[in-house]
C-alpha positions, 0 to 999 in steps of 0.5 A: 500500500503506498503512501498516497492511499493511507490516511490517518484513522480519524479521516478514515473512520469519518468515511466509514461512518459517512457510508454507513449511516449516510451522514451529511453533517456533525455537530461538535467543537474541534480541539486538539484532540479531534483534529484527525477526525476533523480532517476527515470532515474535511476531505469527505465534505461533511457539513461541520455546524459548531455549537458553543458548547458541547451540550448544545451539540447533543441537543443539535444532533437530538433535534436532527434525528427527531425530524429526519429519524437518522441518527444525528453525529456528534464529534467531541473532546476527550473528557470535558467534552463528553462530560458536557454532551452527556445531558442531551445523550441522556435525553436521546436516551430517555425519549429512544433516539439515536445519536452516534457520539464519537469522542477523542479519549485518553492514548492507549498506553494511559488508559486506566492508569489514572496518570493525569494527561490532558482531559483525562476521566479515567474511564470515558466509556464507563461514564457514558454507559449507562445512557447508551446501548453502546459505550466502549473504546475503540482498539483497533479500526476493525473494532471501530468498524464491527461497532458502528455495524452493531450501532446501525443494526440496533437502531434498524431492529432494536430500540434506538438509543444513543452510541458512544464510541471513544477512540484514543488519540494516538489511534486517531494518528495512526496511518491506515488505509480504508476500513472494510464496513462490516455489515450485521444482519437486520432482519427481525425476528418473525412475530407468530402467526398465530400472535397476529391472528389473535391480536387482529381478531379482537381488534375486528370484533372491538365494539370500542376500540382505542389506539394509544399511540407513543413516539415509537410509531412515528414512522408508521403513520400511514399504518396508524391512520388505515387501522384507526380508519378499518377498526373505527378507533379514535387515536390518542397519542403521547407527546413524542408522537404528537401528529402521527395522526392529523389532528384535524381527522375525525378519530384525532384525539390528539395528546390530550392524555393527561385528561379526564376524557381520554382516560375514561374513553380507555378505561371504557374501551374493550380493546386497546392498542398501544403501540410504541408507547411505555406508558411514561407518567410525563405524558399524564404530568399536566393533571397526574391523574393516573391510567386504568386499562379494564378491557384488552390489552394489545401492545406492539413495541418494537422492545420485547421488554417492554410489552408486559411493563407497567401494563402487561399485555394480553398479546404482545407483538414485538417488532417494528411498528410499521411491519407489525401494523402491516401485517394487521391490516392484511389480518382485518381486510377493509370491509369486516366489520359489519358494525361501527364502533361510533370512533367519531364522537367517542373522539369528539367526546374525549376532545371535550376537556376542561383545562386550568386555569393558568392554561386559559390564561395562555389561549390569546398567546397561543392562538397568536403563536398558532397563527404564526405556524403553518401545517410544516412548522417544527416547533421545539419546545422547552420545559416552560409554562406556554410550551405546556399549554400550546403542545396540548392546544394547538393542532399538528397534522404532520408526525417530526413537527413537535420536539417535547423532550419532557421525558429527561425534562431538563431545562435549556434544549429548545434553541440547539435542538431548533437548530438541528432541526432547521439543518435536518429539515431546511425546508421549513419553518423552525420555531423554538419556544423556551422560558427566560430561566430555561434559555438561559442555559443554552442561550450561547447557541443564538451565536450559533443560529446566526452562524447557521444563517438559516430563518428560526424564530425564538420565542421566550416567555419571560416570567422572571425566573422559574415560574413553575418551580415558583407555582410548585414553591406555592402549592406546596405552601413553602416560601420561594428560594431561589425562583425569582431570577432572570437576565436583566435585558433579553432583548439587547443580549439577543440582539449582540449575538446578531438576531433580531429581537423585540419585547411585546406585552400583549397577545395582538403585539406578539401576533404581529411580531410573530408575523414580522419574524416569519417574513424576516431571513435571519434570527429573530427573537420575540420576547413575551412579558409573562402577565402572570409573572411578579410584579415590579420587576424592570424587564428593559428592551421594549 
């Protein structure tokens, strides 16, 4: 092998990974660690976006992947710079997407050792194992090859979750030439046929049939809408699966989980489907009101564990949702059932719910920001109070278009994940809609959506803090640590990082600037003054 056709293994393996998962852009901050693999992003071509701090680059990635469902690609430092990305990893891992994490560790001869070189963490892998499905250092190219491999045929057949894999920095170095892929076997395990047959025999005789749907059936939307359609079953769906069903269909009932509603109408039901959901208790978070499942239980996951966890049930098909509903429908021909099960006005009766007060406090401002999204927005949003209002009030007719990472619930990944999606998704309108207190904790990375240069509109409802923690505080009846904090002028910083951005203390302003920020080519931030939020605060920048 001549000189000319090696390369180093970080150029090599950013060629590997680009043909294997088809991978067009990274997100990650380049050190001195990272330059092999840097100049592989180079000679490949990829799209390097650099945020301005490594948890800014997960959540990128995260929101990537939830609008394109490929797995978004990391490149990061040794230590620190794991350590940093290791929040939106969790979060990846919690809502069950996945993300490839390729980090720079500690030289060969040092690991384990605890010696103290640069960045060193003692074991990188340990750190990051148990929020992935994959966290081990790479010894050798073929090892980094038979990885990735097990990587793509997990997230194709199993669950997907996040991957790290930590390669040592003189094995970066080190002169290879190209690395064979190595490829696994991804076909399923087959489903009984006699599971099938059950499972669509009770579904064919339902007299009141539900689907409860979660974010593992985002790709099988086309499924959802036929079976719903052939079994007459209103559809009600988590918050990562907001939209698999339009919500303007007559069997919508959209995430309206936590209400009183849709919890009699499954409690009511002789049959219920539930596929790709894990029953998670943040979809119920608004009222706490618990889930009682009295009639048939059929679930389809696409992880056999969870079939029988918290509900078990009475058939479980484990496989992917699109193949498993596929095989349903050719179980219920159109045209079995002889009787309706009346799925439009159970649906319309469940759509009926009654909301706290806060939340119709929220409507004017809501209706405003539903004004200003079209039926492609993707709309990120933070754990912030009008976020929790809007997911439930506004409509979605499209599954990838609301990024509600409630189920890691930290504070911050609006705006990076805003971005992500903007890069995975350029042909439409990205809103993020954080709190002042969330946004504070990513609010470097509006330095990055300027650099990005694509139109993403920002909305902050500033209520000068932590305004549910502060609810939380009262209810509980203890007084207020620590809740009533806030940047001092939101308006003026936005506008140093170079977006536009104005404040606005009324529904009818926030429309308009709404309006105005979606005709804009840039970064815009609009800022609404919380009139809920304390009083006496000075919130400069109108």
């Amino acid at each position: 092998m001549t000189s000319t056709t090696l390369r180093t293994f970080g150029e090599a393996a950013l060629d590997l990974v680009a043909d294997t998962l088809g991978t067009d852009t990274v997100f990650g901050i380049p050190g001195v660690h990272t330059i092999e693999l840097y100049r592989g992003v180079h000679r490949r071509g990829l799209r390097s976006v650099v945020p301005r701090h490594e948890q800014g680059a997960g959540f990128m990635a995260d929101g990537y992947t939830r609008v394109t469902g490929n797995a978004g690609v990391c490149l990061l430092v040794t230590g620190p710079g794991l350590i940093n990305a290791l929040t939106p990893v969790a979060q990846a891992w919690h809502d069950s997407q996945p993300m490839l994490v390729i980090a720079a560790t500690t030289a060969t001869a040092d690991l384990g050792r605890g010696r103290g070189p640069l960045h060193d963490v003692g074991d990188q892998a340990a750190l990051a194992a148990p929020i992935t499905s994959i966290s081990e250092t790479v010894t050798d190219p073929d090892h980094f090859a038979e990885l990735l491999a097990d990587a793509a045929a997990g997230w194709r057949t199993g669950r997907p979750r996040p991957v790290h894999l930590a390669l040592p920095i003189d094995l970066l170095s080190r002169r290879t030439g190209p690395i064979s892929p190595v490829t696994r076997p991804a076909d399923p395990l087959p489903i009984p046929v006699e599971d099938i047959t059950a499972a669509a025999a009770r579904l064919a005789g339902a007299r009141a049939p539900v689907l409860l749907v979660g974010g593992g059936a985002l790709g099988a939307a086309d499924g959802i809408r036929t079976l719903a359609e052939r079994v007459d079953a209103p559809v009600i769906t988590t918050g990562n699966a907001k939209g698999v069903l339009p919500e303007d269909h007559p069997l919508a009932v959209g995430f309206l989980l936590p209400f009183p509603g849709p919890l009699q109408m499954l409690a009511d039901a002789d049959v219920v489907l539930a596929v790709g959901t894990e029953f998670s208790e943040v979809d119920r978070i608004y009222t706490g009101a618990d889930l009682t499942i009295n009639g048939t239980l059929l679930r389809v996951d696409i992880d056999p564990d969870q079939l029988h966890t918290p509900f078990p049930a009475t058939v479980g098909l484990a496989g992917d949702a699109t193949a498993v509903l596929s095989q349903l429908l050719a179980a219920i021909p159109a045209g079995t059932r002889d009787v309706l099960a009346d799925g439009a006005s159970r649906a319309a009766a469940a759509r009926d719910v009654q909301f706290t007060a806060q939340t119709d406090g929220h409507r004017p401002w809501v209706d405003a920001l539903g004004g200003a999204l079209t039926s492609e927005t993707v709309v990120a949003l933070d754990s912030t109070q009008l976020a929790y209002s809007a997911i439930h009030l506004l409509p979605a007719r499209h599954p990838r278009t609301w990024l509600a990472p409630y189920g890691l619930g930290t504070l911050g990944p609006a705006l990076p994940m805003a971005i992500g999606a903007g890069i995975g998704r350029p042909d439409a309108p990205v809103v993020a809609v954080a709190g002042d207190g969330g946004l504070l904790f990513t609010i470097a990375e509006l330095a990055t959506a300027v650099d990005v240069g694509r139109p993403l509109t920002l909305v902050v409802w500033d209520n000068a803090g932590y305004g549910e923690i502060r609810d939380s505080f009262d209810r509980a009846g203890a007084p207020r640590v620590g809740t009533e904090t806030t940047a001092h002028d939101l308006v003026t910083i936005a506008r140093g990082f170079g977006a536009a951005a104005t404040r606005v203390s009324d529904p009818d302003a926030f429309a308009r600037e709404l309006a105005d920020a979606a005709d804009r080519p840039g970064v815009s931030v609009v800022v609404a003054t919380d009139p809920a939020g304390p009083t006496g605060l000075s919130r400069p920048g109108a």
